[in-house]
C-alpha positions as CSV (number, residue, x, y, z in Angstrom):
1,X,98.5,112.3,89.4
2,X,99.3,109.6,91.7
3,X,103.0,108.3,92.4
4,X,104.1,105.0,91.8
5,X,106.8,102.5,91.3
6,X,105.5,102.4,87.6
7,X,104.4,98.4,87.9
8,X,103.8,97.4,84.3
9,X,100.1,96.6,85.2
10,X,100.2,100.6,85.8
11,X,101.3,101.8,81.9
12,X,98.6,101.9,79.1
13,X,99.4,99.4,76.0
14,X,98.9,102.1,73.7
15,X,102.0,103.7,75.1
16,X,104.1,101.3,73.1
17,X,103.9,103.6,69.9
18,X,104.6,106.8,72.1
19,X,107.7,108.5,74.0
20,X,108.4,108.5,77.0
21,X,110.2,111.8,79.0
22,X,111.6,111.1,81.7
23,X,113.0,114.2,84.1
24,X,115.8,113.3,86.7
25,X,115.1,115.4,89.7
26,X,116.0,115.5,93.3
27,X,113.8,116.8,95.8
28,X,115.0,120.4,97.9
29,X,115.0,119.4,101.5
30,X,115.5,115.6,101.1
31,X,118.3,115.8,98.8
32,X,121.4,118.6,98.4
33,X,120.5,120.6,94.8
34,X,122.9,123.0,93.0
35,X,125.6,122.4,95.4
36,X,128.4,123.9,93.2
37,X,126.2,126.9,93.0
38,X,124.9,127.1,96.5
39,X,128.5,127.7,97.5
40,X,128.6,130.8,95.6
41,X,125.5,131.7,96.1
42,X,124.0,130.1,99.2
43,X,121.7,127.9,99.3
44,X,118.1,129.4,99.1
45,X,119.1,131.1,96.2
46,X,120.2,127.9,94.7
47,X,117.5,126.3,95.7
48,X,115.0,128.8,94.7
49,X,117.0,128.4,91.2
50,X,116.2,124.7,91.0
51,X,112.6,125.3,91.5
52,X,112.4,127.5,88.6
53,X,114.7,125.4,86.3
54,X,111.9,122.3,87.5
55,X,108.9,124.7,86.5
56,X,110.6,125.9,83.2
57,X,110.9,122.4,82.2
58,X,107.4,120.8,83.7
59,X,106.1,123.8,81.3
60,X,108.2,122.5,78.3
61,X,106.7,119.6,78.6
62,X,103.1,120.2,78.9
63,X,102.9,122.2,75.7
64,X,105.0,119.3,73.8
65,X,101.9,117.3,74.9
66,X,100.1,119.5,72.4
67,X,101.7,118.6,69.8
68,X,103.6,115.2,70.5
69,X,102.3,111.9,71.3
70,X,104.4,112.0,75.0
71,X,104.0,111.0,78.6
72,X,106.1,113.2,80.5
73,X,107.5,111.2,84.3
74,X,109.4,112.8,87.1
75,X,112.3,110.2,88.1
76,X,112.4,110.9,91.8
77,X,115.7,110.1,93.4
78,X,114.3,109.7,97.0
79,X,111.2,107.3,97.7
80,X,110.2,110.1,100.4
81,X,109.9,112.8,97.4
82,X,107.5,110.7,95.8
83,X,104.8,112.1,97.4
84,X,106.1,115.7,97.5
85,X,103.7,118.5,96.1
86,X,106.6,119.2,93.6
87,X,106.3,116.1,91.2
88,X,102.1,115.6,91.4
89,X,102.1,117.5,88.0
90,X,103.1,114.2,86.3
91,X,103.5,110.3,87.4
92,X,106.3,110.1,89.5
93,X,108.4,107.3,89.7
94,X,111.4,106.4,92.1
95,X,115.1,106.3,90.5
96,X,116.2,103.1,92.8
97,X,119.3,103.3,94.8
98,X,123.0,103.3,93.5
99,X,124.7,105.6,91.4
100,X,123.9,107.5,88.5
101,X,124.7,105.1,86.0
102,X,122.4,102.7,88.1
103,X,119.4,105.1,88.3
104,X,119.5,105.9,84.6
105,X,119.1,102.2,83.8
106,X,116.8,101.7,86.0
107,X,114.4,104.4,84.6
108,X,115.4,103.3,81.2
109,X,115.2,99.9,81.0
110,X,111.6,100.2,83.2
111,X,109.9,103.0,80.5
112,X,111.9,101.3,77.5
113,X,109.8,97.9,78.1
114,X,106.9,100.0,77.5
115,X,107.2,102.5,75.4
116,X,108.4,103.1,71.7
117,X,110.8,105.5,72.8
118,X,112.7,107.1,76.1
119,X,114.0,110.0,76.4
120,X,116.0,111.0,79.6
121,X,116.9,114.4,80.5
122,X,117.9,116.0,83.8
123,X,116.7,119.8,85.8
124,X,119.9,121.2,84.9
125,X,118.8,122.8,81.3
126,X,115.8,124.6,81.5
127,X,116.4,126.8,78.0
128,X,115.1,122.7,76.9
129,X,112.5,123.4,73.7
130,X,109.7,121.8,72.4
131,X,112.2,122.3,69.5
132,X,114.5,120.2,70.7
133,X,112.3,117.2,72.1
134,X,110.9,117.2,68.4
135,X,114.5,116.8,67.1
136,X,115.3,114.0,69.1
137,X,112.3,112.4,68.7
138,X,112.9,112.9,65.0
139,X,116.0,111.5,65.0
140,X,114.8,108.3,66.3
141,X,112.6,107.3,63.6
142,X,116.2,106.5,61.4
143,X,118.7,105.9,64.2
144,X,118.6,103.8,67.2
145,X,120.0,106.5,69.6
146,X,120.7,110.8,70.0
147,X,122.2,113.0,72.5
148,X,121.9,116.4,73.5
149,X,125.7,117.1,74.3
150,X,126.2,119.8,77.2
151,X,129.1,122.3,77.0
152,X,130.9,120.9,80.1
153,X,131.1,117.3,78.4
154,X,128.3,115.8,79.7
155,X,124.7,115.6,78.3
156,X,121.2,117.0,79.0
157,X,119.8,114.6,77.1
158,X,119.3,110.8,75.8
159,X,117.3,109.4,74.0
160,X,116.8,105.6,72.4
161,X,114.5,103.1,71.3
162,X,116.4,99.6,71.8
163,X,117.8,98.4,75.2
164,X,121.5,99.8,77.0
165,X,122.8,97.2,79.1
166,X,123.7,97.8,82.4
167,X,127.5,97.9,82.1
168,X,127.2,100.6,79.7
169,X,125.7,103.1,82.1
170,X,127.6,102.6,85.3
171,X,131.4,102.2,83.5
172,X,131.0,105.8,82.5
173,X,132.7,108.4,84.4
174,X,129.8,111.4,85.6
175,X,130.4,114.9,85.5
176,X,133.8,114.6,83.5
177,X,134.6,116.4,80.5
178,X,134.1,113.8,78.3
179,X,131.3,112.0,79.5
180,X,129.0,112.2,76.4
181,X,131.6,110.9,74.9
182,X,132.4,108.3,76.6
183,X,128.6,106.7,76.8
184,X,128.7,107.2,73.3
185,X,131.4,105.2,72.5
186,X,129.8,102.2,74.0
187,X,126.2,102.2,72.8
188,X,125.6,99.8,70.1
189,X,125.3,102.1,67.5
190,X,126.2,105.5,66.8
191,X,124.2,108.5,68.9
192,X,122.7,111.6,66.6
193,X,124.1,114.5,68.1
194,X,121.5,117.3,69.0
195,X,122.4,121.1,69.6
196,X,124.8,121.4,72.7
197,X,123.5,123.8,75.2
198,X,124.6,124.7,78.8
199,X,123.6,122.5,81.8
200,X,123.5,125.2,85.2
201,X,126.2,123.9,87.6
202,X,127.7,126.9,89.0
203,X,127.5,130.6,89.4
204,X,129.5,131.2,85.8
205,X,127.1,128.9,83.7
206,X,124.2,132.0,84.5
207,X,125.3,134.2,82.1
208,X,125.8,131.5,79.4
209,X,122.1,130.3,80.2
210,X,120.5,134.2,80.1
211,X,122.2,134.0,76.9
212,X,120.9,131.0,75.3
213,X,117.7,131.8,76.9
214,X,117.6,135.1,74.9
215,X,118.5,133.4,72.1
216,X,114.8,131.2,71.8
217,X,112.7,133.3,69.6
218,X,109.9,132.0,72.3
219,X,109.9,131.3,75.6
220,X,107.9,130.1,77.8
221,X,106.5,132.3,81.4
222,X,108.5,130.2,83.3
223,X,111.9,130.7,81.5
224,X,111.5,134.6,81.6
225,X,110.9,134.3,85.1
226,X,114.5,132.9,85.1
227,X,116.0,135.4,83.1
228,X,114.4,138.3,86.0
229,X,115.7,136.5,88.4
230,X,119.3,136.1,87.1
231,X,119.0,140.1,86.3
232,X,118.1,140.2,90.1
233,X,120.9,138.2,91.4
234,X,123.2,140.0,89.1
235,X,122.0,143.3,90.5
């Protein structure tokens, strides 16, 4: 599938009664990925590790296609990755430039002027489950706004069907441990919380994610190929 700076010419009309997924990625060799973890474990491992996190998920979302009315985006955070052979499974579309506050509203407001619903979610959580997606979407059809709360304070997940301003986004502090809570406080009405899960940030969140991985009474090819390779690293 062709990239694109998602024009509005470029989305379907039909997508207004749909949901969009949007999945925040940063391309490996372009952009650092897994810092925290690379330092522990070095960088092709981590690396490696964000490619299979990236897989897990792309899976996730092709079989929620089967059974949910979604189109599935990679949000690109560099216009060079665009093109990369990791983001042609689905439409790929740049984040824009600034911080993370600003490259969430950006993909937001852009998807939310077209479609029903948005959901964000970033690379960090690949144990993410049909299950889940089907939850939030759920959760939207009697409340304006849910999040998928991660166990370090942040989130994996957002999701809404009526505009954030701007200001909300970018006053939010990132990777503190109460950022969920903090973008929640400001949204114009009160976020459904979803089940909180571990995001992958460094080399003690592996164990936790095996864990919650083992936990899915299904998983998908993908996600066992991250559970043998966390056996592997763990020796």
């Amino acid at each position: 599938m062709n990239s694109s700076e998602l024009n509005g010419s470029e989305l379907n009309s039909t997508s207004l009664s749909s949901t969009a997924i949007a999945v925040f990625v940063k391309t490996p060799g372009l952009s650092p990925v897994k810092t925290r973890l690379a330092a522990s474990i070095g960088t092709p491992d981590a690396e490696h590790l964000y490619r299979l996190c990236v897989s897990a998920i792309e899976q996730t979302l092709l079989g929620a296609t089967q059974d949910l009315s979604i189109s599935p985006f990679w949000a690109v955070g560099e216009t060079a990755g665009l093109s990369n052979a990791l983001w042609q499974g689905f439409e790929s579309i740049h984040t824009g430039d600034g911080g993370l506050g600003e490259r969430q509203h950006h993909i937001y407001q852009t998807l939310q002027a077209r479609y029903q619903r948005v959901i964000l979610v970033g690379a960090d959580s690949p144990q993410l489950s049909v299950k889940l997606l089907k939850e939030a979407i759920k959760a939207l059809d009697k409340h304006t706004f849910a999040i998928g709360p991660a166990v370090d304070g942040g989130y994996y997940l957002f999701a809404g069907r009526a505009p954030v301003p701007k200001n909300i986004w970018t006053s939010v502090i990132y990777s503190a441990a109460d950022t969920a809570e903090q973008l929640c406080a400001q949204l114009p009405s009160p976020a459904v919380e979803l089940e909180r899960i571990t995001d992958v940030d460094t080399i003690n969140d592996l164990k936790v994610l095996k864990s919650e991985l083992l936990a899915e009474t299904a998983l998908s090819h993908k996600q066992e190929e991250i559970i043998r390779w966390i056996d592997k690293l763990e020796g």
